[in-house]
Backbone as CSV, one residue per row, in Angstrom:
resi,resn,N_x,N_y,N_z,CA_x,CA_y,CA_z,C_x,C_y,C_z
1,UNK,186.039,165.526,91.287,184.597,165.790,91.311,183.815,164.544,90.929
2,UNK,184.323,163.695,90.147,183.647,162.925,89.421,183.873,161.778,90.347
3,UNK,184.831,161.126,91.538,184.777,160.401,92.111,183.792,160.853,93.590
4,UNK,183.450,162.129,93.834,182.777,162.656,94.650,181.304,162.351,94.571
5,UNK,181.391,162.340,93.199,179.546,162.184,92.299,179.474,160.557,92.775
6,UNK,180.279,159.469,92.038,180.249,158.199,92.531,179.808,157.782,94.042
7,UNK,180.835,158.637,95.018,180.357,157.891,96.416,178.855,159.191,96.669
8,UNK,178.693,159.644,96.238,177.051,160.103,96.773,176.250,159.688,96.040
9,UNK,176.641,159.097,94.756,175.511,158.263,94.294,175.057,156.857,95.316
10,UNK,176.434,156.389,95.223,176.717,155.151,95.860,176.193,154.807,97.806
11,UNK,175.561,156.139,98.190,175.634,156.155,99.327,174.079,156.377,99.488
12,UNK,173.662,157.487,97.834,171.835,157.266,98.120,171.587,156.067,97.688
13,UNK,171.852,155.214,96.701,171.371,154.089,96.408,171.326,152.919,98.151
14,UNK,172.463,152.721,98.374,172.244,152.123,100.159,171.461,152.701,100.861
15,UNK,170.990,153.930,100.764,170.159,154.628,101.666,168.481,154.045,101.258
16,UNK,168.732,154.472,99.709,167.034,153.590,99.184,166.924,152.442,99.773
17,UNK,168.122,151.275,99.585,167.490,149.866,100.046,167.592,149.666,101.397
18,UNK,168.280,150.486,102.132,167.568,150.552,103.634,166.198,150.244,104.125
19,UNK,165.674,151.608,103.454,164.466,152.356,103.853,163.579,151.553,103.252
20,UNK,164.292,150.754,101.771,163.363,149.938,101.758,163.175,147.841,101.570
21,UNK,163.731,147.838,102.614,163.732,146.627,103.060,162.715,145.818,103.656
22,UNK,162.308,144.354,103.292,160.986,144.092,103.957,160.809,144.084,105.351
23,UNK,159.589,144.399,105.567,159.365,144.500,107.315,160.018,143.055,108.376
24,UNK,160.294,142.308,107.219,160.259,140.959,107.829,162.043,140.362,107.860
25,UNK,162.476,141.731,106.941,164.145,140.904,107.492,164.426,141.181,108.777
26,UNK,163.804,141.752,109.663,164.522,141.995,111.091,164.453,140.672,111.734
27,UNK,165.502,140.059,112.234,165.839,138.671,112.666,165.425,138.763,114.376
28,UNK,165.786,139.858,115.014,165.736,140.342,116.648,164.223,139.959,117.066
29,UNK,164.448,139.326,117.876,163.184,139.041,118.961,163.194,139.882,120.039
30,UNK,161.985,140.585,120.102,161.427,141.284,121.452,160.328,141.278,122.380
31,UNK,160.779,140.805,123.292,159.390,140.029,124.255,158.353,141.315,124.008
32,UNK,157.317,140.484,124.159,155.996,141.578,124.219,155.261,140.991,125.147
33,UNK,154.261,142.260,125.739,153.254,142.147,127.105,152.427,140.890,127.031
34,UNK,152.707,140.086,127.665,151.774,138.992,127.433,151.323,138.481,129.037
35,UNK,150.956,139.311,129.549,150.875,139.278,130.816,149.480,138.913,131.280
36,UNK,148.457,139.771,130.459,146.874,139.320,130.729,146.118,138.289,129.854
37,UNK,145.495,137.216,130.851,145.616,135.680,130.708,143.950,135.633,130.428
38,UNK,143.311,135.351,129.329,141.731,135.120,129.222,141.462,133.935,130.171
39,UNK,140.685,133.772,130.865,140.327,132.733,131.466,138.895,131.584,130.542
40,UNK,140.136,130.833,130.542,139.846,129.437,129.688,138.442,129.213,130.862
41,UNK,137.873,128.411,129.617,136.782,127.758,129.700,136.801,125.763,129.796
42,UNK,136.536,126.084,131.608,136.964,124.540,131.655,135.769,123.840,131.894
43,UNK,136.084,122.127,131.692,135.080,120.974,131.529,135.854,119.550,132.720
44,UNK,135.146,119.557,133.704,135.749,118.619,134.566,135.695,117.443,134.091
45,UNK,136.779,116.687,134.121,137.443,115.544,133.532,138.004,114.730,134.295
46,UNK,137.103,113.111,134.804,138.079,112.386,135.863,138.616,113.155,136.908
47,UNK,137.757,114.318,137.334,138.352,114.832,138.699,139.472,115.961,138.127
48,UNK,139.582,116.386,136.641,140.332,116.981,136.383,139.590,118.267,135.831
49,UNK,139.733,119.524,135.771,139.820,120.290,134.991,140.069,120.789,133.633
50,UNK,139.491,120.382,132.539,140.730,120.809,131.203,140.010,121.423,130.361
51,UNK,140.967,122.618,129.818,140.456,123.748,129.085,140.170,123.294,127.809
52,UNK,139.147,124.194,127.303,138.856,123.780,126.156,139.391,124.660,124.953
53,UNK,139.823,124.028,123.835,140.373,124.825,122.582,141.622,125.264,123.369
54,UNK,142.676,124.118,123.952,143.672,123.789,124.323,144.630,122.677,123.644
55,UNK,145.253,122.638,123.173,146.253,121.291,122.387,147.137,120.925,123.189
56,UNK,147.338,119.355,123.593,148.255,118.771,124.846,149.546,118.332,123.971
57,UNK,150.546,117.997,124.490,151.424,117.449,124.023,151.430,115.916,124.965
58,UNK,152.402,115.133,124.490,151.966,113.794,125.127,152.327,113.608,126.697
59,UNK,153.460,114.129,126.496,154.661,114.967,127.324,153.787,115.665,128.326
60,UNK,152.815,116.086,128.484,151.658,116.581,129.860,152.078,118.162,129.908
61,UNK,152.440,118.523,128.195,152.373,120.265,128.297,151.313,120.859,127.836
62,UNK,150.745,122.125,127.451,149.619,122.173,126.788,150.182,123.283,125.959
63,UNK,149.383,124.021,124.729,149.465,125.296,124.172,148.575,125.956,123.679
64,UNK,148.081,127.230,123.893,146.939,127.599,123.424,146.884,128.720,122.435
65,UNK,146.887,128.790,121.624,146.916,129.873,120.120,146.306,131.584,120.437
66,UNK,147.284,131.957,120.774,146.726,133.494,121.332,146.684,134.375,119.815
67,UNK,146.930,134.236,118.745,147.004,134.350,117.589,148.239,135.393,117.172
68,UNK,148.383,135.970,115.973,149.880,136.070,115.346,150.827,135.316,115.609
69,UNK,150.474,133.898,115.659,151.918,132.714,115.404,152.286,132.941,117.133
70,UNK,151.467,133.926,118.454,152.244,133.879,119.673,151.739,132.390,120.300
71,UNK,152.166,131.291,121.010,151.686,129.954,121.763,152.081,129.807,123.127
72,UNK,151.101,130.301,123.787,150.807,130.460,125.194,151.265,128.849,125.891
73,UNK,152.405,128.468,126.551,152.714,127.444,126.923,152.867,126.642,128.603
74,UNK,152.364,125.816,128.945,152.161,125.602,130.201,152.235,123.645,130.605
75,UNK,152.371,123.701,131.744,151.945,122.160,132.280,150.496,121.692,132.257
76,UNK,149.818,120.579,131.866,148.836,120.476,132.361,148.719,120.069,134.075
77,UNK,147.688,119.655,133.923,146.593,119.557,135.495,147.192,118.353,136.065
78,UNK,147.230,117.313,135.171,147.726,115.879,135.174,149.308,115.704,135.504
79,UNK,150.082,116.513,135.157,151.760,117.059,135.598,151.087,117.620,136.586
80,UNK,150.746,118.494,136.884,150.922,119.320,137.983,150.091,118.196,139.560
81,UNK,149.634,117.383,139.164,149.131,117.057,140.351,149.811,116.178,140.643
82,UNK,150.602,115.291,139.442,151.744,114.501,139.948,152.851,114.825,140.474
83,UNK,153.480,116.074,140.312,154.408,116.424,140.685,154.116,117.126,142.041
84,UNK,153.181,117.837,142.275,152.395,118.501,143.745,153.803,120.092,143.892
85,UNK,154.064,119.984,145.124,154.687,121.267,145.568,156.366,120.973,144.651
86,UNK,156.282,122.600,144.026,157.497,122.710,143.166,158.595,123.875,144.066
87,UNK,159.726,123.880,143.742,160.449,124.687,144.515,161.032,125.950,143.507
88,UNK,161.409,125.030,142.240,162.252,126.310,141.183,161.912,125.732,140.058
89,UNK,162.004,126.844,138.624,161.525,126.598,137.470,163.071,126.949,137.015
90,UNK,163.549,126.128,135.695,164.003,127.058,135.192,163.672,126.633,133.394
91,UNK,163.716,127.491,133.282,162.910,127.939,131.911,164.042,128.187,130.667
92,UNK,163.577,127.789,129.406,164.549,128.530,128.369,164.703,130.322,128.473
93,UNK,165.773,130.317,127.811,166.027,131.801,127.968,165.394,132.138,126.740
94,UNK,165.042,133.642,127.269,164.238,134.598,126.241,165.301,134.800,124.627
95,UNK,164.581,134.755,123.601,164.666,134.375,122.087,165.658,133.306,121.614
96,UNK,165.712,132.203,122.550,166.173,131.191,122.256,164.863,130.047,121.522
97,UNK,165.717,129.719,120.253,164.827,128.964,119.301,164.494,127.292,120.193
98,UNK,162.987,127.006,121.003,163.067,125.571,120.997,162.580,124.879,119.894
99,UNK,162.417,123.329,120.414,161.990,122.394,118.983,160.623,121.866,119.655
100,UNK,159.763,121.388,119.112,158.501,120.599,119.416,158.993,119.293,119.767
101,UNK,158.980,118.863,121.158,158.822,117.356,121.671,160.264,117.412,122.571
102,UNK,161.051,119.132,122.470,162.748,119.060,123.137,162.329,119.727,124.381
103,UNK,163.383,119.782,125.134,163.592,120.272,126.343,163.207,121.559,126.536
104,UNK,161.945,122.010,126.910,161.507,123.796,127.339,161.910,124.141,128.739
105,UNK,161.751,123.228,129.630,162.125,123.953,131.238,162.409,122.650,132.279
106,UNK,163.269,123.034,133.262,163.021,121.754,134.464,162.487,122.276,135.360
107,UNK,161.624,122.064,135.718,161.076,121.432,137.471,162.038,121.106,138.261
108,UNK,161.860,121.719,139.954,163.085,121.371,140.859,162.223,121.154,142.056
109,UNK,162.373,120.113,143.020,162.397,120.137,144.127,163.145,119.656,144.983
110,UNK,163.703,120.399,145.904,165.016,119.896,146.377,166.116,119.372,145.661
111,UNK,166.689,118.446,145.671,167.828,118.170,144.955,167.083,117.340,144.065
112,UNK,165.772,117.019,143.347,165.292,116.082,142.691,164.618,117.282,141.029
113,UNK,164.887,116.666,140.098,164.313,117.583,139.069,163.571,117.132,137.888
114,UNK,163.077,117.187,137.329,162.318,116.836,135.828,162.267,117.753,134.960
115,UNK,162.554,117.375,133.464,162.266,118.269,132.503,161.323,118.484,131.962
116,UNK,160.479,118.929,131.194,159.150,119.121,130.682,159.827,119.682,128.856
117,UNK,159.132,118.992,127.838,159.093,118.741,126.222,157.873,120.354,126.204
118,UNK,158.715,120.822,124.898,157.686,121.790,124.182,156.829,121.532,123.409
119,UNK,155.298,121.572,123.403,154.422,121.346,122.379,154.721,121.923,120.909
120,UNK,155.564,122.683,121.285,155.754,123.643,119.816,156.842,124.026,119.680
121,UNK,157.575,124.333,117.959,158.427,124.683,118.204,158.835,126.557,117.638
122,UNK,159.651,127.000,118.303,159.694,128.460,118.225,160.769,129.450,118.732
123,UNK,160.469,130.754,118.832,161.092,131.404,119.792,160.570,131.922,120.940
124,UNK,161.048,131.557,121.688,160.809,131.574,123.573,160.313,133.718,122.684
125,UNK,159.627,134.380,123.675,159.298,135.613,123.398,158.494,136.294,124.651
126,UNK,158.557,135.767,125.719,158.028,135.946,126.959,158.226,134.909,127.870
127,UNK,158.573,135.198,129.103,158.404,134.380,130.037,157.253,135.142,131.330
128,UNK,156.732,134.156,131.775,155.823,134.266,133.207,156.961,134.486,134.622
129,UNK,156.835,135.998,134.584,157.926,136.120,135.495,157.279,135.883,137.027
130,UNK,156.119,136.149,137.179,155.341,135.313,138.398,155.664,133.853,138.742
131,UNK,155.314,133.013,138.064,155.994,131.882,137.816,156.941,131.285,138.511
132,UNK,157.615,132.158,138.030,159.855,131.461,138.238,159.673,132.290,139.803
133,UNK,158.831,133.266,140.064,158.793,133.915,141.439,158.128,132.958,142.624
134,UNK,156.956,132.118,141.867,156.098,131.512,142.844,155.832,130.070,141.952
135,UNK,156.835,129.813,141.686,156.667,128.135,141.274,155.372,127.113,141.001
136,UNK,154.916,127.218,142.548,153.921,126.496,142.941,152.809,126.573,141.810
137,UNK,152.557,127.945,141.304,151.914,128.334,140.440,151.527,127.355,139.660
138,UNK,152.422,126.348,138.807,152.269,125.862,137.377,151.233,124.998,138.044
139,UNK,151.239,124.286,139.509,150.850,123.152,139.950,149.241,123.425,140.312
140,UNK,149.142,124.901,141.211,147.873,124.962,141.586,146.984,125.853,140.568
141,UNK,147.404,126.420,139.528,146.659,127.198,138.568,147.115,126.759,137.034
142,UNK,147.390,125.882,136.511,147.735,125.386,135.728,148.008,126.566,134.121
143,UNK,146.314,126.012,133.552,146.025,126.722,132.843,145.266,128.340,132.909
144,UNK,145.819,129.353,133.745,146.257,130.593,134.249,146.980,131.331,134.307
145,UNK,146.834,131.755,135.911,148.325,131.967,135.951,149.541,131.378,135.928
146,UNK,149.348,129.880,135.606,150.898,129.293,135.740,151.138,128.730,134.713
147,UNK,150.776,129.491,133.424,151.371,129.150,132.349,153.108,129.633,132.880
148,UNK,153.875,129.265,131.379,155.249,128.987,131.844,155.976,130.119,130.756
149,UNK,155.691,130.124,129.555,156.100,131.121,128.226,155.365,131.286,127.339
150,UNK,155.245,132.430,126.270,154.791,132.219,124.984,155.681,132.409,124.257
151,UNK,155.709,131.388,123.124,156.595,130.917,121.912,155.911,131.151,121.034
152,UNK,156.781,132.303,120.406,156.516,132.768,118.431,156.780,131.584,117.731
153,UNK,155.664,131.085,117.278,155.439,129.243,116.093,155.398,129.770,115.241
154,UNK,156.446,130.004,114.317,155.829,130.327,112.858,155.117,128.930,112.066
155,UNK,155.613,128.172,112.653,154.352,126.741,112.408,153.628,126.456,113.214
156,UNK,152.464,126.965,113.941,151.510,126.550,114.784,150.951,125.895,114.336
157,UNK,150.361,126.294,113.081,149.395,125.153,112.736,149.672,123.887,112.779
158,UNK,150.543,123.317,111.683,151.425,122.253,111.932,151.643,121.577,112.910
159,UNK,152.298,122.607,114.039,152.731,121.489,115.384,151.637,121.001,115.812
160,UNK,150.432,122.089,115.739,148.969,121.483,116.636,148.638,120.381,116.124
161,UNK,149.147,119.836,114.643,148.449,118.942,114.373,148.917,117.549,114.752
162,UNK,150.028,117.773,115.245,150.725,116.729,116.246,150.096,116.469,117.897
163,UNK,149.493,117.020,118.015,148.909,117.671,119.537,147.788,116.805,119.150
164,UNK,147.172,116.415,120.490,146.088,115.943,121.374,144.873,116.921,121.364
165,UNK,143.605,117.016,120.542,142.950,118.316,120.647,141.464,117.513,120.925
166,UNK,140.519,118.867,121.103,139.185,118.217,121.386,138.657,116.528,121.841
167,UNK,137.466,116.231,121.563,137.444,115.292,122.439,138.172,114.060,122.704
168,UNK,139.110,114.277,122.421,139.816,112.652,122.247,140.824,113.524,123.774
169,UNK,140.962,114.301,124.422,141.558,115.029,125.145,141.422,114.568,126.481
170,UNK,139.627,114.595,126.495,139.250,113.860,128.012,139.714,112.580,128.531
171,UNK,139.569,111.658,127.081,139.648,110.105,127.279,141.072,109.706,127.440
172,UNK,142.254,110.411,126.803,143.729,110.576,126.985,144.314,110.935,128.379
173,UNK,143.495,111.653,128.992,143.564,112.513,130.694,143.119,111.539,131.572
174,UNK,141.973,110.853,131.314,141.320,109.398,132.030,142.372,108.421,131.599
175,UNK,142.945,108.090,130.538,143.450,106.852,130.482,144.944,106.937,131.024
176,UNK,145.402,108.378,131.081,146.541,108.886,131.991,146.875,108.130,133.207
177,UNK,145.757,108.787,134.103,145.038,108.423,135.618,145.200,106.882,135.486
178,UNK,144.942,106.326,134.609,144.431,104.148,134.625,145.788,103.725,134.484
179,UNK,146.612,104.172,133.949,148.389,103.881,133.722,148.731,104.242,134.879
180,UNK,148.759,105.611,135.020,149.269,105.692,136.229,148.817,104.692,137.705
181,UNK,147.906,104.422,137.990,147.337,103.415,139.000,147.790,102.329,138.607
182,UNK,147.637,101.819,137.305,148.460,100.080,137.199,150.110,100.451,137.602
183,UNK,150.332,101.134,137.098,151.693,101.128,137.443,151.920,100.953,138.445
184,UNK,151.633,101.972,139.276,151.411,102.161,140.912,151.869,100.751,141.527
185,UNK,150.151,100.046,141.129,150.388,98.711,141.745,151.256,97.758,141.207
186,UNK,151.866,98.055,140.404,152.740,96.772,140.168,154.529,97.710,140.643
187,UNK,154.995,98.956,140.661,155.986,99.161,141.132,156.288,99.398,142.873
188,UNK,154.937,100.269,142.815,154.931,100.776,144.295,153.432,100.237,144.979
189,UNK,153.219,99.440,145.470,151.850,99.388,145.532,151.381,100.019,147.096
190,UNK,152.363,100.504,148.176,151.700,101.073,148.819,151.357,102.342,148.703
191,UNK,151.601,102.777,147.405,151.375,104.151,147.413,149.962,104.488,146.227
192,UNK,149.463,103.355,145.699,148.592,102.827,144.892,147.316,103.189,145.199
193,UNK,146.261,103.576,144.662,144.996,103.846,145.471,143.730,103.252,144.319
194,UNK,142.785,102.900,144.941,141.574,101.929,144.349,140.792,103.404,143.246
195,UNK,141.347,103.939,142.285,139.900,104.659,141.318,140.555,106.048,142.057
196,UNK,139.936,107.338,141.347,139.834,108.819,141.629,141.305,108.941,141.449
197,UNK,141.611,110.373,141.888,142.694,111.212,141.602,144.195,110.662,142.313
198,UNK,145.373,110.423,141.735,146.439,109.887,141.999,146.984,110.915,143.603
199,UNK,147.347,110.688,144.543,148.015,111.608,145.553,148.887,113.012,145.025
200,UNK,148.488,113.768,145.592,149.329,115.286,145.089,150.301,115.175,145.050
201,UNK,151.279,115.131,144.340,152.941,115.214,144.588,153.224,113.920,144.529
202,UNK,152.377,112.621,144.368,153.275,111.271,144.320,154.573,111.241,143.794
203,UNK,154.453,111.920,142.770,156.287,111.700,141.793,157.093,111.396,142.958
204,UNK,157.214,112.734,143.862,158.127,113.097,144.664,158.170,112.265,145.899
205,UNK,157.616,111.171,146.333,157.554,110.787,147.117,157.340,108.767,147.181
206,UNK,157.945,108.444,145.515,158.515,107.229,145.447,159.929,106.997,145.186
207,UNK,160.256,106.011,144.634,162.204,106.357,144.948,162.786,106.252,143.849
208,UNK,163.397,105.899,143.705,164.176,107.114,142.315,164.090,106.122,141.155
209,UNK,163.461,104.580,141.018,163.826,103.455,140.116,162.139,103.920,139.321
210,UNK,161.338,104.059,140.742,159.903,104.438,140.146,159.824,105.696,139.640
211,UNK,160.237,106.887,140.056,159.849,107.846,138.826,160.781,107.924,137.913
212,UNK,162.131,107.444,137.833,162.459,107.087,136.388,161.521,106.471,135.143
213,UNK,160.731,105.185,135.612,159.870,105.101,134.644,158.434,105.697,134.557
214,UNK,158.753,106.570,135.548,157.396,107.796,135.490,157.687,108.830,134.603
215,UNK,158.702,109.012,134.650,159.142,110.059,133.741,158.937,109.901,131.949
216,UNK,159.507,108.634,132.190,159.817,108.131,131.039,158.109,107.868,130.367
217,UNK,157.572,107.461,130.969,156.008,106.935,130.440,154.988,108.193,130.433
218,UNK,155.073,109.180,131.022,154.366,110.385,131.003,154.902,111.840,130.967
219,UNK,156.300,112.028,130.813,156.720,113.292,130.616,157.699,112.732,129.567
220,UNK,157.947,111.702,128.734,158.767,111.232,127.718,160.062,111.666,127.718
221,UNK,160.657,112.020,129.008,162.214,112.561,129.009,163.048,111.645,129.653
């Protein structure tokens, strides 16, 4: 009897610290609806578009603070017009932890690919399944519909403060565009153009010595 008393003691006491455990030991990530997209408020820039109360990474990603630690993650305008028509995404997998400045997704076209750096670091907690369906997306709707994931930051704040924010944003996007054109002319110069917006898709359409150091100078991979 008396060892009977022991394991039902022993079995409500585990039962108390079940029931009462903090809300916050559950370790499991579960994507949530993150499907409807506020439409950012944009300011044309050098022929560019760019949202405002947006944080860039250097890397040409952006992130925007949808709040509870979720970070709405995407290409900017400036990637997307360099790179032009995309074929396949592939993306981190859902509740996989990335790092701020590491590998979030590659870009594919044809047998040619690029990686793209996370502004933040976190757990992947949604992906844009439109997206990985219609690629093109990231390129012609940037900050929209072609965001790419949102990542649970339990340091948002922090990472943003590594990020590119307000007005110093425009002049970083213009001085983008001025690199990119010197370069131009000193690697490729027939593909080089006098002022305004670089050709849609140039990446893809110099040879493989020049967007190596395209890569390297504006997507830092």
């Amino acid at each position: 009897m008396s060892i009977l008393f022991v394991l039902l003691t022993f079995l409500l006491i585990l039962s108390i610290l079940y029931f009462r455990r903090p809300e916050g030991a559950a370790v499991a990530v579960q994507a949530a609806p993150f499907e409807k997209v506020s439409v950012p408020k944009l300011v044309k820039v050098a022929g560019f578009e760019v949202p405002e109360n947006y944080s860039f990474h250097p890397g040409h990603t952006w992130v925007h603070d949808e709040g509870r630690q979720n970070a709405r993650v995407g290409i900017d305008a400036f990637a997307g017009n360099l790179l032009g028509q995309i074929d396949a995404i592939e993306l981190a997998d859902l509740n996989r932890w990335v790092r701020q400045g590491q590998k979030l997704c590659t870009v594919k076209r044809g047998d040619q690919s690029v990686e793209m750096l996370s502004p933040v670091e976190g757990v992947v907690v949604s992906a844009n399944h439109e997206v990985l369906k219609k690629p093109s997306l990231i390129t012609e709707d940037p900050y929209k519909n072609g965001w790419l994931c949102v990542v649970k930051a339990p340091e948002l704040a922090t990472n943003v403060k590594n990020l590119l924010q307000g007005p110093i944003v425009p002049a970083w996007m213009q001085n983008s565009i001025a690199r990119l054109g010197a370069m131009l002319q000193q690697l490729s110069p027939a593909l080089a153009q006098d002022g305004g917006l670089p050709m849609k898709g140039l990446f893809f359409l110099v040879d493989a010595s020049v967007r190596e150091q395209l890569v390297k100078e504006f997507f830092l991979t």
